[in-house]
C-alpha positions as CSV (number, residue, x, y, z in Angstrom):
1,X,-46.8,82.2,-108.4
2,X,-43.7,79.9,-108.1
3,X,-42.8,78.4,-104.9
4,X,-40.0,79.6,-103.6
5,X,-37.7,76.5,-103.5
6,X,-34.0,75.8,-101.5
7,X,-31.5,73.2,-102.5
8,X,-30.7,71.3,-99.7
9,X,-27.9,72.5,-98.5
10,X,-29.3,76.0,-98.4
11,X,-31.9,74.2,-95.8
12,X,-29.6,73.0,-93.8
13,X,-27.8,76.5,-93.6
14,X,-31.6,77.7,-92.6
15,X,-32.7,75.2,-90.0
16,X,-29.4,75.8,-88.4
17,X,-29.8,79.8,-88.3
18,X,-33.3,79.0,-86.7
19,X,-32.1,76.5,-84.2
20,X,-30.0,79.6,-82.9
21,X,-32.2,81.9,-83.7
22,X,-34.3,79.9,-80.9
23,X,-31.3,78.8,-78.6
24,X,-30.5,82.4,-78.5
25,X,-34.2,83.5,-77.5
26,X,-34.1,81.1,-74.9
27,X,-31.4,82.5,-73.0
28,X,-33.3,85.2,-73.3
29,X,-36.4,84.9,-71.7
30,X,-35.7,81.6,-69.9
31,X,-32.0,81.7,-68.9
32,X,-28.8,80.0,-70.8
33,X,-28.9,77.4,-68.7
34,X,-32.4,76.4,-70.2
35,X,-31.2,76.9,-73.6
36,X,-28.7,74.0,-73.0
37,X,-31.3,72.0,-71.7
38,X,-33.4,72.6,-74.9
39,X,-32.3,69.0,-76.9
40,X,-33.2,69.2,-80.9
41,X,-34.2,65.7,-81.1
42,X,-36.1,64.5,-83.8
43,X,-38.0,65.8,-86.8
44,X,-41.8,65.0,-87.7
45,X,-42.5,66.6,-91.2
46,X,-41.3,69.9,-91.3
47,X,-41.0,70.5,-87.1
48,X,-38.3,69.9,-85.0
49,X,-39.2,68.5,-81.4
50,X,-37.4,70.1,-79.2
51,X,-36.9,68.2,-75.7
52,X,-36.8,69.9,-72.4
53,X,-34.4,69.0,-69.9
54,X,-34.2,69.9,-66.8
55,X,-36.9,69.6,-65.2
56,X,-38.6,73.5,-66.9
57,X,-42.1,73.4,-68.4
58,X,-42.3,75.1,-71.5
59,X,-45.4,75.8,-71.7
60,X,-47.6,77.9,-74.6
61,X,-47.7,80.8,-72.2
62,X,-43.1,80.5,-72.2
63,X,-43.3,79.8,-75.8
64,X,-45.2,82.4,-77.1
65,X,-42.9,85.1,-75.2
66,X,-40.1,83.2,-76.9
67,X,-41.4,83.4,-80.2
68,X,-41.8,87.2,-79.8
69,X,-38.0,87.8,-79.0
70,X,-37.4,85.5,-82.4
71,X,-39.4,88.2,-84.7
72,X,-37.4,91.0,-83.1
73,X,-33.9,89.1,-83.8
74,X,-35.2,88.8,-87.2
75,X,-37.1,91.9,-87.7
76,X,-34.2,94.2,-86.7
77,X,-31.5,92.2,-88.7
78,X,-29.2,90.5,-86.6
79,X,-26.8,88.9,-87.6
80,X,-24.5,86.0,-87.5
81,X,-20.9,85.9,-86.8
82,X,-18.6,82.9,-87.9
83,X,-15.6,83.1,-85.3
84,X,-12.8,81.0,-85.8
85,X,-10.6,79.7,-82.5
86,X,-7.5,77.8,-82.3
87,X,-8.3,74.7,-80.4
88,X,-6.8,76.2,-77.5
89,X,-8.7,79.3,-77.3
90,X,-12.0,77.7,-78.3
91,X,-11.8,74.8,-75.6
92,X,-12.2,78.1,-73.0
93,X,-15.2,79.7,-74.6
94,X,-16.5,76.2,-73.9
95,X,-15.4,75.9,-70.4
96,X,-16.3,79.8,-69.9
97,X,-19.9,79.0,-71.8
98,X,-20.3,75.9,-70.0
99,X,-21.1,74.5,-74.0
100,X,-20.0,70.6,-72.1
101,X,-21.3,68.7,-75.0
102,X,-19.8,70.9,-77.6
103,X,-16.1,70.6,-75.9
104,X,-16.9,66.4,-75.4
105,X,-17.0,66.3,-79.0
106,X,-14.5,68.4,-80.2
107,X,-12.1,66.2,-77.7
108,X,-12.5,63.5,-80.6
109,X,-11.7,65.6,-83.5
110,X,-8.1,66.0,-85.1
111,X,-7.8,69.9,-86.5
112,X,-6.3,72.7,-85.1
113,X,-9.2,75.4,-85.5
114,X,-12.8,75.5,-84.4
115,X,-15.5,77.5,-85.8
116,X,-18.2,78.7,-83.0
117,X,-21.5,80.6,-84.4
118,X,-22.4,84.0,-82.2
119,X,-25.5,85.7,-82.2
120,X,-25.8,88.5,-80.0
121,X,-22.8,87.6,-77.8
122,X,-24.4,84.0,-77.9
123,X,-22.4,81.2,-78.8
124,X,-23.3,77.7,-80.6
125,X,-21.6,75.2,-82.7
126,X,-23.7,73.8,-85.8
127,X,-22.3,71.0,-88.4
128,X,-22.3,72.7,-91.6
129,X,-22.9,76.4,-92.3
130,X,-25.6,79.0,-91.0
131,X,-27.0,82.0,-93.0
132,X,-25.1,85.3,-92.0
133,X,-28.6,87.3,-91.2
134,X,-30.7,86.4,-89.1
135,X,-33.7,87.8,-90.9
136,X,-33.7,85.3,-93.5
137,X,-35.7,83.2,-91.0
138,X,-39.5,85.0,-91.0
139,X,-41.9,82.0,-91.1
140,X,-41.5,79.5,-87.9
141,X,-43.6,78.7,-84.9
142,X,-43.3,77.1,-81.5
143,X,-46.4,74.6,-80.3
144,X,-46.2,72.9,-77.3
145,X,-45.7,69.2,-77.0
146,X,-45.6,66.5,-74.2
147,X,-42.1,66.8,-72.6
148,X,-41.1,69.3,-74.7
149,X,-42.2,71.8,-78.5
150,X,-42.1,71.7,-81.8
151,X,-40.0,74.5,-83.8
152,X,-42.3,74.1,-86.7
153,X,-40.5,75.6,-90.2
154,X,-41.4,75.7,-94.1
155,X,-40.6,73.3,-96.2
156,X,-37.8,73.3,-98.6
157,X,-39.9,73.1,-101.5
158,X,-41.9,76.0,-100.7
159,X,-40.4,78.5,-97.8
160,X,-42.7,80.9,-98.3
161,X,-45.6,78.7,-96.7
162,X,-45.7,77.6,-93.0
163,X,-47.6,74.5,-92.8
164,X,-49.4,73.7,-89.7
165,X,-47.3,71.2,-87.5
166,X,-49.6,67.4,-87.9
167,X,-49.7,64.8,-84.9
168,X,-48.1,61.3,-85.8
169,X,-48.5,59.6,-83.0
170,X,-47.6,56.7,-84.2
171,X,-44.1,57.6,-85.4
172,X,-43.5,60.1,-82.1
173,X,-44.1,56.8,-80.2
174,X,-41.9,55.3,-81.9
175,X,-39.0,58.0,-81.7
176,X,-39.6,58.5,-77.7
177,X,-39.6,55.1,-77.3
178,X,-36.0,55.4,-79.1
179,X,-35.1,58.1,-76.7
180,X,-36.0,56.4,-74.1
181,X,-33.5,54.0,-74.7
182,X,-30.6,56.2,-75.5
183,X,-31.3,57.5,-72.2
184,X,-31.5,54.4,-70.4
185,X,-27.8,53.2,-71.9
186,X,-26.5,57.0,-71.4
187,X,-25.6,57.8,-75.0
188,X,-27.5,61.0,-76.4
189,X,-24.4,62.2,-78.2
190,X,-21.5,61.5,-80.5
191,X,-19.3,62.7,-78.0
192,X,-21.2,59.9,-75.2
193,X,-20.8,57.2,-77.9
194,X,-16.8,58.0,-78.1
195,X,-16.6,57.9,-74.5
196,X,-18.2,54.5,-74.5
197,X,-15.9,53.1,-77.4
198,X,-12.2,55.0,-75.4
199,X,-14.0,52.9,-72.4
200,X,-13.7,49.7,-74.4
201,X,-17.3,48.6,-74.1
202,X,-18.7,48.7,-77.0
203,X,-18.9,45.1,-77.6
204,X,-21.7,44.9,-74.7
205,X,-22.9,47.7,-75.9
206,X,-23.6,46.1,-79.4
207,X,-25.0,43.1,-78.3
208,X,-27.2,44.4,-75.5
209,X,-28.6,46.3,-78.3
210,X,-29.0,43.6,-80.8
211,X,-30.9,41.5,-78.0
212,X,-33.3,44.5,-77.5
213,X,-34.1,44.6,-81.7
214,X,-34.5,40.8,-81.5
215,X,-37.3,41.3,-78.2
216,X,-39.1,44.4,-80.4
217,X,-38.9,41.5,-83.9
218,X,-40.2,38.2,-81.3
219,X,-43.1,41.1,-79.8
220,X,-43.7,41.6,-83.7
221,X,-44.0,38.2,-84.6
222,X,-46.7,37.4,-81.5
223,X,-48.7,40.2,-82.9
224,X,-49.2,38.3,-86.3
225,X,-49.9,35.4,-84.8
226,X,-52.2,36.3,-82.9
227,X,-54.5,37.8,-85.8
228,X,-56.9,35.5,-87.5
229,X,-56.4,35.1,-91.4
230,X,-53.1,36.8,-91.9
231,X,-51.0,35.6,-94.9
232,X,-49.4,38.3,-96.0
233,X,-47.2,40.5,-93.5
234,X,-46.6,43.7,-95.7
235,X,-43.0,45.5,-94.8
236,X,-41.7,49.2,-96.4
237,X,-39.5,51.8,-95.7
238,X,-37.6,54.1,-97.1
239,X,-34.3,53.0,-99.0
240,X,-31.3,50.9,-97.2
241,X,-33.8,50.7,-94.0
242,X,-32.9,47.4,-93.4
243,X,-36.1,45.4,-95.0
244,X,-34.2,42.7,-95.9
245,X,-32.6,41.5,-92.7
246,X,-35.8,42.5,-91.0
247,X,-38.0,40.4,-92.6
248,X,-35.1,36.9,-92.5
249,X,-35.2,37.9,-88.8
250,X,-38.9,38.5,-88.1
251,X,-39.2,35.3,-90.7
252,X,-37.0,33.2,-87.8
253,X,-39.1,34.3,-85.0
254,X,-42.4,33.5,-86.8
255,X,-41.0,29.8,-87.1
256,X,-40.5,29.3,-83.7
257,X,-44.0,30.3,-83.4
258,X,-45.5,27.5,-85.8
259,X,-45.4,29.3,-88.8
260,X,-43.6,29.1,-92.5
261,X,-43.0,31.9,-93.5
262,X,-41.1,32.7,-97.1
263,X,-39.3,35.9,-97.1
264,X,-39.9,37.8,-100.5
265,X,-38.3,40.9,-101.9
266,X,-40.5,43.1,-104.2
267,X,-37.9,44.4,-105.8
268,X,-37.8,41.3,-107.3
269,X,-41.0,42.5,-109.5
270,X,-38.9,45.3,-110.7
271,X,-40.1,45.7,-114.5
272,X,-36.7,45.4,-116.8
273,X,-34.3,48.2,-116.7
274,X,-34.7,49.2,-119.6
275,X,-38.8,49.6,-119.2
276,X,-37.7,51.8,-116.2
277,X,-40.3,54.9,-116.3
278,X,-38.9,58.5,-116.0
279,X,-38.5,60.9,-113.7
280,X,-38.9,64.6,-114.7
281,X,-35.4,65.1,-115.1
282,X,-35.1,61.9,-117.5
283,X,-33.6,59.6,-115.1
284,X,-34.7,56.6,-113.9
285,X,-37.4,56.3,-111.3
286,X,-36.9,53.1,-109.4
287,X,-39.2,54.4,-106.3
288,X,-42.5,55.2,-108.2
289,X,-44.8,52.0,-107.8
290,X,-44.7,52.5,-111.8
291,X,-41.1,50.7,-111.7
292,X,-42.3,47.6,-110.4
293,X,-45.0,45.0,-112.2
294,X,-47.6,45.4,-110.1
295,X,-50.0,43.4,-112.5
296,X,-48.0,40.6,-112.3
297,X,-47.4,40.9,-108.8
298,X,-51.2,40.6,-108.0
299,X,-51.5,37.7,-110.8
300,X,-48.7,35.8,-108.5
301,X,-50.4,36.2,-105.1
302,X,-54.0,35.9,-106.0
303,X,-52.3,32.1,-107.3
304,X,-50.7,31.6,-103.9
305,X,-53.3,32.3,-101.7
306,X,-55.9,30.3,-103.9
307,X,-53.2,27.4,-103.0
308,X,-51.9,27.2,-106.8
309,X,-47.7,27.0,-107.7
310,X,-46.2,29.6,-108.4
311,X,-42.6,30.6,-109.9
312,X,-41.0,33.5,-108.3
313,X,-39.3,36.1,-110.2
314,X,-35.8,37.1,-108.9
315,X,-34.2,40.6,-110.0
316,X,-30.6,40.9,-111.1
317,X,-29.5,43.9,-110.3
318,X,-26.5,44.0,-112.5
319,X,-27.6,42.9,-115.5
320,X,-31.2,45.0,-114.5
321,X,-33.1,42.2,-115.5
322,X,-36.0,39.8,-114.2
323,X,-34.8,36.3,-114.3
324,X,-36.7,33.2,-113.3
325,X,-34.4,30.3,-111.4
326,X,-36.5,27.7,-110.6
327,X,-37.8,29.1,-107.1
328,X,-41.2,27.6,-106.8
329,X,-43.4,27.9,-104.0
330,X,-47.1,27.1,-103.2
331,X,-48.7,28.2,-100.2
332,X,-50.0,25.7,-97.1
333,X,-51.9,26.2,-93.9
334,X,-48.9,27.6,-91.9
335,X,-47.6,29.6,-94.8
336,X,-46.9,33.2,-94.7
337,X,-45.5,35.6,-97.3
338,X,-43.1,38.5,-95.5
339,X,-43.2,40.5,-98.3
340,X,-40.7,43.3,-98.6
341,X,-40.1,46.5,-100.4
342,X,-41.1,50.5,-99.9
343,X,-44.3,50.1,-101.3
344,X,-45.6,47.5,-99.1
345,X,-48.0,50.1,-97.4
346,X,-49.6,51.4,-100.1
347,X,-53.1,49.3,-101.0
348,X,-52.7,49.8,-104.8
349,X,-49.6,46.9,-105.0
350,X,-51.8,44.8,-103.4
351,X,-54.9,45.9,-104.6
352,X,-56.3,42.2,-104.9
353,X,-55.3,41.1,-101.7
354,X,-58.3,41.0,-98.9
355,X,-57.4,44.1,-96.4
356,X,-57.6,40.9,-93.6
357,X,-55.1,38.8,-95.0
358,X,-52.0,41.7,-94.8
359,X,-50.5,42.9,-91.6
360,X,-48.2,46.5,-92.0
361,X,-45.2,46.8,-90.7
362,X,-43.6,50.3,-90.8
363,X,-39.4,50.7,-90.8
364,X,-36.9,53.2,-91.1
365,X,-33.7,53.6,-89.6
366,X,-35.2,56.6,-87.0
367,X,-31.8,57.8,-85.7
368,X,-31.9,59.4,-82.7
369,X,-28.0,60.1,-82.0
370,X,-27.3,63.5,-82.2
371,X,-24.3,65.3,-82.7
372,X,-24.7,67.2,-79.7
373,X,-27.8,69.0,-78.4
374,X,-28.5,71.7,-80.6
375,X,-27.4,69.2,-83.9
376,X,-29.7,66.1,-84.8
377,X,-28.1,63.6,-87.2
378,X,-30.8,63.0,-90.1
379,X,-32.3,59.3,-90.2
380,X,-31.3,61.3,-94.3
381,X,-28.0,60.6,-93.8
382,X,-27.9,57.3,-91.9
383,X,-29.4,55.9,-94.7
384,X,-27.4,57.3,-97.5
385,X,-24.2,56.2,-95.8
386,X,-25.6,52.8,-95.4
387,X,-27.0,52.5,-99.3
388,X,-23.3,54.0,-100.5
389,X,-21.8,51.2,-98.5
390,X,-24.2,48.3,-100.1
391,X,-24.3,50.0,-103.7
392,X,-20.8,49.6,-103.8
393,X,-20.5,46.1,-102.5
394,X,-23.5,44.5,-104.3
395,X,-24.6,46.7,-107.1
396,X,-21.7,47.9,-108.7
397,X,-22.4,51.1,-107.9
398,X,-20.1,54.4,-107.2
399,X,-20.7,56.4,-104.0
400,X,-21.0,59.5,-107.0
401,X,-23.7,57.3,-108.7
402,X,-25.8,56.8,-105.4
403,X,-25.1,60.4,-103.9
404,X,-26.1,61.9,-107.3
405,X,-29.4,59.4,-107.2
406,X,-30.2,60.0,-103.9
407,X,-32.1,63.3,-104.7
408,X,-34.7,61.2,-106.7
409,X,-34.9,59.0,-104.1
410,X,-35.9,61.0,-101.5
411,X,-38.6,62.7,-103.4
412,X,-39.5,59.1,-104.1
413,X,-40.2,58.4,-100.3
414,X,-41.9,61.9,-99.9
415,X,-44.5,60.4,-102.2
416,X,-44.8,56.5,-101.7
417,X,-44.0,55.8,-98.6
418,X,-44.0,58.6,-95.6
419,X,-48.1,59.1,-96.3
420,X,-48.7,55.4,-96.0
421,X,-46.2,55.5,-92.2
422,X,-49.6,55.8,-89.8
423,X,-51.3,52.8,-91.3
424,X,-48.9,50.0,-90.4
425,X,-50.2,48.1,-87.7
426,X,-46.6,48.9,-86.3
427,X,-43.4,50.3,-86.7
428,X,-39.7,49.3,-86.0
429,X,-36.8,51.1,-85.7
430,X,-33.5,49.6,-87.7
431,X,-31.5,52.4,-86.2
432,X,-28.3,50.9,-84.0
433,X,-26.8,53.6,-81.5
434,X,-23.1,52.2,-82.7
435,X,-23.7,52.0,-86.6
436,X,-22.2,55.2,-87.9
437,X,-18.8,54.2,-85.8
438,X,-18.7,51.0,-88.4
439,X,-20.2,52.1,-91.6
440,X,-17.2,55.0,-91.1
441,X,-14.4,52.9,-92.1
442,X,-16.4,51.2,-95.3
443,X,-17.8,55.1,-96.3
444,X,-14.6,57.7,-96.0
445,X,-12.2,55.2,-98.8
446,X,-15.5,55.5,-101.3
447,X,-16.2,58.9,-100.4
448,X,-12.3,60.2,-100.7
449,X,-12.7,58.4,-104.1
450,X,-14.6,61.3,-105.4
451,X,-12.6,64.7,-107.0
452,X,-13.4,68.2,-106.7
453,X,-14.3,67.7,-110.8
454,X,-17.0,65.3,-109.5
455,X,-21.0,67.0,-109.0
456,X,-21.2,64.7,-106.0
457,X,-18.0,66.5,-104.3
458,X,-19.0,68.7,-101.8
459,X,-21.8,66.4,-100.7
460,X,-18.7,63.8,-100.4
461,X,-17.1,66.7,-98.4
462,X,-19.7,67.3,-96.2
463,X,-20.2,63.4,-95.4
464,X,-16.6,63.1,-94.5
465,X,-16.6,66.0,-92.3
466,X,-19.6,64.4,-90.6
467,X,-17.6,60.9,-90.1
468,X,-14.8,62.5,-88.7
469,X,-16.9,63.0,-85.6
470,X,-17.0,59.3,-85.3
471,X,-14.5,57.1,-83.5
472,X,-14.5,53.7,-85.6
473,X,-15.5,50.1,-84.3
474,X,-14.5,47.3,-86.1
475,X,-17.4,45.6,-87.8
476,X,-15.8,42.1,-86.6
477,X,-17.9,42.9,-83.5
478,X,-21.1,42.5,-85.1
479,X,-23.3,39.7,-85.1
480,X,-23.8,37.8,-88.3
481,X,-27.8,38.2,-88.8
482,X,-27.4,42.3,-87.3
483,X,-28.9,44.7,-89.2
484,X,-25.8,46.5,-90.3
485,X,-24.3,43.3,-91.7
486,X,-26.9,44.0,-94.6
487,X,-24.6,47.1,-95.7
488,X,-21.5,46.1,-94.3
489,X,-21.7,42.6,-95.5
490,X,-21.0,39.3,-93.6
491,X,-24.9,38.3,-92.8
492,X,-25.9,35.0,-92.6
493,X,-28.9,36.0,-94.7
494,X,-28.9,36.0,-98.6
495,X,-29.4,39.4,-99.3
C-alpha cells in the first residue's frame, strides 16, 4: 500500500491544527492559564517537546486525560474557525484572552488586520495556515518528558503511521542547554528579541553571545587535546550550519593550545559537476556521499597521516570543477586536519582512517527562538534563509534556485547526516538569538525578486511573511570571525 504522503506546507497546516488541537485540551482539563504556560519548543524527529511553565507537573497520569479530550475534538468533528480582526479589535481579544505574547508580537507588525484561530471558543494565533477540521488530526500521542512532553505526530512521508517518539539525549542536551540560555538573557520570543533591539541593546547582546560560542569552541578544543592520537577532528551538519567558520574558529583555539591544525573543506572532493549522480527526479544530488570522491579522499589522508605530501584539491563552485592551486601540505607531530563537510560522521568517507585518530563533532544551527509560545521557528528555516543569503553572494545562485533545491536537500540530511548526530563525541550549536534580525535585510530584496509566475513563489511569500516579524539589526554590529559573517559576508576567514 502507498504511504500516504503531505507536501510540506500541508504539514505545517497539520502540526499547527494539532498544536491547538492540544492548547485547546489543555484548557480543558488543566486550565487556560496552563495552556499558556505549555511552550512548543523544540522538535526531536517527528515529536514536539512541549515545556511546562509554571511551575505544573504534567505528568502521564494529566497527559493521558488530555489526550482523551483530543480524540473527542477529533472524533466528533470540530472544527476550526479563521476569524479576522482589525488591529483594534484583535489587540482586545488579546488583552480579554490574556494571549501577552501574541499581542507583544503583533506590536511589531505593520498591517491593519489580524487573523486569530478558534476552536471551541478557544483562541490561538499560528504563522501560516491550519486545517479547517479538526478531525484530520487522528494519529498523535503525549509521553512525558523531564520538565515537560512530547506531542509525538506522523511523519510527513507517511501520516498514516505513528512512530514511537526515540530518546536523543544527546541532541535534547544540547537544545536545553540552548534554552537555558535564552532564558538566562530573557529572550524566548520574537516579540522579547524586538523589545531588546527598541531598548537599543543589541550590540551587548551580540557580543555577550559571541563570547559564549567562543567559551563552548575553547571547551571543544581542550577536549581534543586531551585525547591521545587524534589527527583528524571530523565536523558535519546539515547545509549553511556554519562548518566553515566553525572549524577557522575551533582551528584558532587549537593553536593556542599547541597544535597546527589545517582547516579543510570536503566539499573540496566534490567529483566534477558534470559527474554529479542523480537524484530520482533527475536533478543533481550534491548531499549523497556519491557526489563527493571518496576514493580519492581516503588515497589523500591515508598519504598525510603516513607523513607523505600531499596536494589538496580545491572546488570551484562556479565553474563546478575540481582545480588544484598549488596548496601542499604534509602532516607533522602537532598537525591536525579539521576536516569539514555533512558527511563527516559517517565512517564510510573515512573508511581508512583508524576509528582513534578522528574526533566527531556534531553542528546545526538548533534555533530555539520561537515566534511565540505556541509557534517554534524551524532550525528548517534558519538555515535556508542563511544558504539563500550565501548562494547568492558566493555561488551565483538565485534565491528561486536554492528554494527550489532545498527539497533535495533536506531529504539529503534525512539520510546522511541526522542518523550519524548521536555519534559525535559532541555537538555545537551555530544558532545566534539575533541572526534572523540581520539575515532579514540581505533575504526580503532576493526574496521580493521572485514573481507569482515563479514555482518558488509562495514559499518566497511565506518567508517574507515570516521576516516581517523581525525588527532589523545592522550587520555592521557583528564581529568579523561570527558565525553569521559566513552568510552575510565580511569574515575574516576565507570561506
Amino acid at each position: 500500500m502507498e504511504k500516504r504522503t503531505y507536501t510540506a506546507g500541508e504539514y505545517r497546516a497539520y502540526v499547527s491544527t494539532a498544536i491547538l488541537l492540544l492548547c485547546r485540551s489543555v484548557a480543558d482539563v488543566a486550565g487556560y492559564e496552563a495552556s499558556w504556560n505549555c511552550f512548543v519548543d523544540y522538535t526531536i524527529g517527528n515529536s514536539w517537546f512541549v515545556r511546562t511553565r509554571g511551575g505544573m507537573n504534567f505528568d502521564q497520569e494529566l497527559l493521558n486525560k488530555i489526550k482523551e479530550r483530543m480524540h473527542i475534538y477529533s472524533d466528533t468533528g470540530a472544527r476550526v474557525e479563521t476569524v479576522h480582526f482589525t488591529r483594534k479589535e484583535a489587540l482586545k481579544v488579546m488583552e480579554e484572552k490574556n494571549l501577552d505574547e501574541i499581542a507583544k508580537l503583533f506590536k511589531y507588525r505593520r498591517g491593519g488586520g489580524i487573523n486569530l484561530h478558534r476552536l471551541n471558543e478557544y483562541y490561538d494565533y499560528y504563522y501560516g495556515s491550519c486545517l479547517k477540521e479538526v478531525s484530520q488530526v487522528k494519529k498523535f500521542d503525549l509521553v512525558a518528558g523531564k520538565g515537560g512532553f512530547f506531542l509525538v505526530l506522523p511523519a510527513r512521508e507517511d501520516m498514516d503511521t505513528l512512530a514511537a517518539y526515540e530518546p536523543r539525549p544527546r541532541l535534547e542536551a544540547t537544545l536545553e542547554e540552548t534554552h537555558q540560555w535564552y532564558e538566562q538573557v530573557g529572550i524566548e520570543t520574537v516579540g522579547d528579541l524586538n523589545d531588546k533591539i527598541c531598548e537599543g541593546n543589541i550590540s551587548d547582546l551580540i557580543l555577550v553571545q559571541e563570547a559564549e560560542q567562543e567559551r563552548k569552541i575553547a571547551q571543544i578544543a581542550q577536549m581534543i587535546t586531551a585525547r591521545e592520537g587524534v589527527r583528524f577532528v571530523m565536523i558535519a551538519g546539515p547545509s549553511s550550519s556554519g562548518k566553515t567558520t566553525f572549524s577557522h574558529r575551533l582551528s584558532i583555539q587549537l593553536r593556542t593550545l599547541g597544535k597546527k591544525p589545517h582547516p579543510i573543506a570536503l566539499d573540496d572532493y566534490f567529483l566534477n559537476r558534470k559527474d554529479t549522480p542523480l537524484d530520482e527526479e533527475g536533478k543533481p544530488n550534491y548531499e549523497c556521499l556519491e557526489a563527493l570522491d571518496v576514493e580519492l579522499f581516503n588515497q589523500d589522508m591515508i598519504a598525510l597521516l603516513s607523513g607523505r605530501e600531499v596536494e589538496l584539491p580545491t572546488f570551484n563552485f562556479i565553474t563546478g570543477c575540481r582545480e588544484y592551486n598549488g596548496k601542499r601540505l604534509r602532516l607533522g607531530e602537532d598537525d591536525i586536519l579539521v576536516l569539514e563537510g555533512i558527511h563527516g560522521l559517517n565512517d564510510k568517507l573515512s573508511y581508512t582512517l583508524p576509528s582513534e585518530s578522528k574526533f566527531k563533532i556534531y553542528i546545526s544551527a538548533l534555533t530555539s527562538l520561537n515566534v511565540d509560545s505556541h509557534n517554534r521557528i524551524p532550525s528548517t528555516d534558519n538555515r535556508m534563509l542563511r544558504r539563500i543569503v550565501r548562494d547568492a553572494a558566493t555561488r551565483g545562485m538565485d534565491a528561486s534556485y536554492t528554494i527550489q533545491m532545498w527539497p533535495s536537500v533536506r531529504r539529503g540530511e534525512e539520510q546522511y547526516i541526522f542518523p550519524f548526530q548521536e555519534e559525535a563525541d559532541v555537538m555545537f550549536n551555530s544558532a545566534l538569538v539575533y541572526e534572523l534580525a540581520v539575515l532579514k535585510q540581505f533575504a526580503e530584496p532576493l526574496l521580493f525578486r521572485i514573481g507569482p509566475e515563479d514555482p518558488s513563489y509562495h514559499e518566497a511569500a511565506r518567508l517574507l511573511k515570516f521576516l516581517d516579524y523581525f525588527l532589523g539589526v545592522s550587520s555592521e554590529k557583528l564581529p568579523n570571525n561570527s558565525i553569521c559573517r559566513e552568510f552575510v559576508g565580511g569574515s575574516c576567514f576565507q570561506i
